[in-house]
C-alpha positions in Angstrom: 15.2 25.8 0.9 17.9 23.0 1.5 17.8 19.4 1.0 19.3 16.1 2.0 21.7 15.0 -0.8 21.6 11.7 0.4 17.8 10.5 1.3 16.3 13.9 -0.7 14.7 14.9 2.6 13.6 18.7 3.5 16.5 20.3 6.2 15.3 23.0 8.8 17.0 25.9 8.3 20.8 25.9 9.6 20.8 22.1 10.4 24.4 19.9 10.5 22.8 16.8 9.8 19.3 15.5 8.2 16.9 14.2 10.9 15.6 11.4 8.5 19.0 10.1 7.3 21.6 11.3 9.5 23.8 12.8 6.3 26.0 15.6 7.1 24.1 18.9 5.6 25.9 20.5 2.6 28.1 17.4 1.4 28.4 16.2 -1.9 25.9 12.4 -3.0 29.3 10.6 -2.7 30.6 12.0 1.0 27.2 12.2 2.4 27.5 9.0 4.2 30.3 6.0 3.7 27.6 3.2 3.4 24.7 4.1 1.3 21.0 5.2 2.8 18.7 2.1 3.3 14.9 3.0 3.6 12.7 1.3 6.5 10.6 -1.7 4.7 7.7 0.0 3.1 4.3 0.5 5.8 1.0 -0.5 4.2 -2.7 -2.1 5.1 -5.1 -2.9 2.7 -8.7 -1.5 3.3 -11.9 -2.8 2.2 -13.6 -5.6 0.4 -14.2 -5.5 -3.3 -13.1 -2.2 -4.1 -9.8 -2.3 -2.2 -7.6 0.8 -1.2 -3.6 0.1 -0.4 -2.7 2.9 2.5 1.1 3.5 2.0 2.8 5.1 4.5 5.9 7.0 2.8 8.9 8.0 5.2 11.7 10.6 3.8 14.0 8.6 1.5 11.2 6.5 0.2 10.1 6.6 -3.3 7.1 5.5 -5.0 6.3 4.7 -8.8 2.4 3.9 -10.2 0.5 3.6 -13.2 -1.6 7.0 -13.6 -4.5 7.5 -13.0 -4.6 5.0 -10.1 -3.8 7.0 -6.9 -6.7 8.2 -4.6 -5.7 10.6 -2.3 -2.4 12.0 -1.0 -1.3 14.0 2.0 -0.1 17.8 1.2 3.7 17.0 1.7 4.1 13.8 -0.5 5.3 15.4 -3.9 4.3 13.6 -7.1 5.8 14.0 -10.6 5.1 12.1 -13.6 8.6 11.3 -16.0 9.3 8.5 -17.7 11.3 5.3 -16.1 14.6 4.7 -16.9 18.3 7.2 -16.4 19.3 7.2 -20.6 17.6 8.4 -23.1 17.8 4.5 -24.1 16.1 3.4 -20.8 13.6 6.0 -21.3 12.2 4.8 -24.8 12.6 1.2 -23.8 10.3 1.9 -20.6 8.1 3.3 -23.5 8.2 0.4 -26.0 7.5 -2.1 -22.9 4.7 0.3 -21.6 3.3 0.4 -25.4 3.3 -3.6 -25.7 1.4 -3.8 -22.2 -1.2 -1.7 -22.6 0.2 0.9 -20.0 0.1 5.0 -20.0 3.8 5.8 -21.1 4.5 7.3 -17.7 4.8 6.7 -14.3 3.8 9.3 -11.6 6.0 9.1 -8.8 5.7 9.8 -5.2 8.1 10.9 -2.3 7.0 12.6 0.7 9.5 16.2 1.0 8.7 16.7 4.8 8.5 13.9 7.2 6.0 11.4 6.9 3.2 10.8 4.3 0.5 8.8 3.0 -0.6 7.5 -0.8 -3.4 5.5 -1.4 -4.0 3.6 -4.3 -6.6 1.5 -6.1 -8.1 -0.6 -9.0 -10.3 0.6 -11.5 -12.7 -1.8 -11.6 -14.1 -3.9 -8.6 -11.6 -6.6 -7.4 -9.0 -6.9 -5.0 -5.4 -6.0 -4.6 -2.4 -8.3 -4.2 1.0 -7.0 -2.6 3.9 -9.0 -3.7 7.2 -8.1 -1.2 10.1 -9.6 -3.2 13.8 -10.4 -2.5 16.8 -8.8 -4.4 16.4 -10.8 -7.5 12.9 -12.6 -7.4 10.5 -12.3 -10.6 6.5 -12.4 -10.6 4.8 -12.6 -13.8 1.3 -10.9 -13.8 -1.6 -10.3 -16.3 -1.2 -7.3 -18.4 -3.1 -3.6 -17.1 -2.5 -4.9 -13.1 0.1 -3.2 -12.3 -0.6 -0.7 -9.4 2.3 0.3 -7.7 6.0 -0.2 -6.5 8.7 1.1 -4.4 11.3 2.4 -7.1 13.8 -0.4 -6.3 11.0 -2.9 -8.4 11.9 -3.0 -11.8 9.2 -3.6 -14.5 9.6 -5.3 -17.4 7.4 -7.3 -20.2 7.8 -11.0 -20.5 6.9 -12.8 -23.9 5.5 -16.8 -23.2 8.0 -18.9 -24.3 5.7 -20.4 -27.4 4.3 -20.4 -30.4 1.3 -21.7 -29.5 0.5 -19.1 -26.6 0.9 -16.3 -28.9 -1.4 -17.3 -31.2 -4.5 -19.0 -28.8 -3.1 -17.7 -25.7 -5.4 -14.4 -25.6 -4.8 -11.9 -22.5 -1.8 -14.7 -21.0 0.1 -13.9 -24.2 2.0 -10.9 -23.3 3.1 -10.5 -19.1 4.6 -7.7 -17.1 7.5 -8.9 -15.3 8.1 -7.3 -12.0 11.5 -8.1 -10.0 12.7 -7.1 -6.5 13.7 -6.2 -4.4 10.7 -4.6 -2.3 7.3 -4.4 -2.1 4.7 -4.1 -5.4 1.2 -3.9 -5.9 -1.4 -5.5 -8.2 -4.7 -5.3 -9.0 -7.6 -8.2 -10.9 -11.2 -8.6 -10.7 -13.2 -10.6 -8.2 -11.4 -12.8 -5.3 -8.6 -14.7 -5.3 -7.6 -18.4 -5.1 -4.0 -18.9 -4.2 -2.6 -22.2 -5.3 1.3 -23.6 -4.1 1.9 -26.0 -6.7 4.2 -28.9 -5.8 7.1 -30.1 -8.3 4.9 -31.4 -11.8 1.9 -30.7 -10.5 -0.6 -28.8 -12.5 -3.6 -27.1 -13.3 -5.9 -25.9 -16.1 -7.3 -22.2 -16.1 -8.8 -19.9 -18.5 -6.4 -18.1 -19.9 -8.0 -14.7 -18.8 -8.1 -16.1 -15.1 -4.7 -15.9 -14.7 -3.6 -12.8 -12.0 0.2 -13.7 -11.8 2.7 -16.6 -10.7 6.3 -17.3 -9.7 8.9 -17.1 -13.0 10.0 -20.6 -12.1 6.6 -22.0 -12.8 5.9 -23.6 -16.1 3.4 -21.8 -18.5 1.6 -22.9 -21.7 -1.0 -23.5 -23.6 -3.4 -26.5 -24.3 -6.4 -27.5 -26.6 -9.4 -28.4 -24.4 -9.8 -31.8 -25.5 -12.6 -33.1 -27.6 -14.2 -31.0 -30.6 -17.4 -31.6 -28.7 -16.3 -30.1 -25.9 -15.3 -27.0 -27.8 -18.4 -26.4 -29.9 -20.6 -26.7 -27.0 -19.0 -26.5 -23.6 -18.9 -22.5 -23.6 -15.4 -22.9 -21.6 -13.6 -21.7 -24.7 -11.0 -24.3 -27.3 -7.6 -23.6 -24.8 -6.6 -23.6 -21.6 -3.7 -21.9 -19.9 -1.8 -24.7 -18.1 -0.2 -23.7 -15.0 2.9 -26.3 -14.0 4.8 -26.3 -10.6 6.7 -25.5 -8.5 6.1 -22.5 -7.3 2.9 -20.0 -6.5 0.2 -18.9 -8.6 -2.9 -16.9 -8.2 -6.3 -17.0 -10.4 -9.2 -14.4 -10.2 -13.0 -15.1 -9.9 -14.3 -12.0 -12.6 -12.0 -10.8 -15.5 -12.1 -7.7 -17.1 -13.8 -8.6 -19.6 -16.2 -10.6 -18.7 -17.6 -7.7 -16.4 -17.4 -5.7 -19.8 -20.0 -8.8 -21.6 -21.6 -8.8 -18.5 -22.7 -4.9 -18.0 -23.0 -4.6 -22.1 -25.9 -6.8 -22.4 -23.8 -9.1 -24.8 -23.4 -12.2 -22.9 -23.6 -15.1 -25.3 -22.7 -17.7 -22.7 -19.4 -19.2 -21.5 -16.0 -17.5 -21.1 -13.9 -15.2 -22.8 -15.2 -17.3 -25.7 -18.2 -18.4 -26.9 -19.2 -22.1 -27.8 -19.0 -22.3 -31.8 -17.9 -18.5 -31.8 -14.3 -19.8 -30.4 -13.7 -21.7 -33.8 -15.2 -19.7 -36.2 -13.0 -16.8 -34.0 -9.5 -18.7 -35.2 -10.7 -18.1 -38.8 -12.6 -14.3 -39.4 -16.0 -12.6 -37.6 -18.8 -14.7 -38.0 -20.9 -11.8 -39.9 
């Protein structure tokens, strides 16, 4: 059994060329072709409501990556192996030590169809909906940690620290973001629906820190305290705010993780992500 050397395709038996790619059969990667292989853009719809699926369509010389654990179905000839990212032995436990930090599996499973056209689907774990992100050669989105779905393999993902003190400390799930630059098309998943917000130069907004699905590098990130001490004993709302500062996009989700979690448990004590008087006494030990 032959294949391409160039797009990784399957050849029929005594081919000169590959059908998907147009490489001459039997050459070496560096004389199969004088300009490298480009894959079509990536085919996909998004199906359903609050339990999304993403229906990728994989042609030969495409390559997926996802988290595990999140695909749904496959067609017999997409092939899927699970490795870690990265070429060195460097890259590899990097991709690790970033995967670690976010709260990832340590591998990826990756996905490539080995005989003319497939189909992955993919989807959340939990109900909410799914936001494709198609980015140019260079462009960064910052997401909440544990979205991450899927990505063609030219997406690079990486972890990106807030930029202060502050956030570390009060800045709960916004504290530590996956970075994910293009180019090419990536996937996300977070809870609920969406509001979509293009933020003009300075301007701003004020969102609960576990509210946040993901936003454009160039927009400005911190964190603030409420306001008044009243209003952080006994608005339920929680003592900070994430503070979102233009220009560029953002996106903010309806349910967070977990507040579905308080929600089903039984263990709702009103408010956010924190709780009243429970968001001070929270800075400085349990309450028991």
């Amino acid at each position: 059994m032959a294949f391409c050397t160039s797009c990784g395709s399957r050849l029929t038996e005594g081919a000169t060329f590959c059908s998907a790619c147009g490489a001459r059969a039997g050459a070496t990667a560096g004389e199969a072709r004088a300009e490298p292989y480009q894959p079509p853009p990536l085919e996909y719809t998004v199906e359903g409501n609050n339990l999304q699926v993403a229906r990728i369509k994989l042609k030969p010389g495409q390559e997926l990556y996802a988290e595990a654990g999140k695909m749904v179905y496959k067609t017999a000839n997409v092939d899927w192996q699970t490795r870690m990212s990265g070429e060195t032995l460097g890259q590899k436990l990097m991709g690790v030590l970033r995967r670690t930090v976010t709260g990832e599996s340590l591998f990826f499973t990756y996905f490539r169809t080995m005989n003319g056209e497939g189909e992955v689907g993919f989807a959340g774990d939990y109900p909410g909906k799914l936001q494709p992100f198609d980015l140019k050669a260079g462009q960064s989105v910052l997401v909440q940690r544990e979205s991450f779905i899927c990505a063609e393999a030219s997406v690079q993902f990486n972890i990106a620290f807030t930029k202060r003190l502050g956030v570390g400390f009060f800045g709960g799930e916004g504290f530590i973001l996956e970075k994910l630059t293009g180019p090419d098309v990536v996937f996300i998943h977070a809870g609920g629906d969406f509001v979509h917000f293009d933020l003009k130069p300075g301007e701003v907004i004020q969102v609960d820190t576990g509210c946040i699905v993901g936003f454009d590098e160039g927009v400005g990130y911190d964190i603030e305290f409420v306001g008044g001490i009243k209003t952080a004993i006994f608005g339920g709302e929680g003592v900070f705010l994430a503070t979102l500062r233009g220009p560029g996009k953002a996106i903010v989700q309806s349910m967070t993780l977990s507040k579905l979690r308080r929600e089903l448990g039984g263990g709702r004590k009103g408010g956010d992500e924190h709780h009243g008087l429970g968001s001070i006494t929270d800075l400085f030990g349990s309450e028991d």
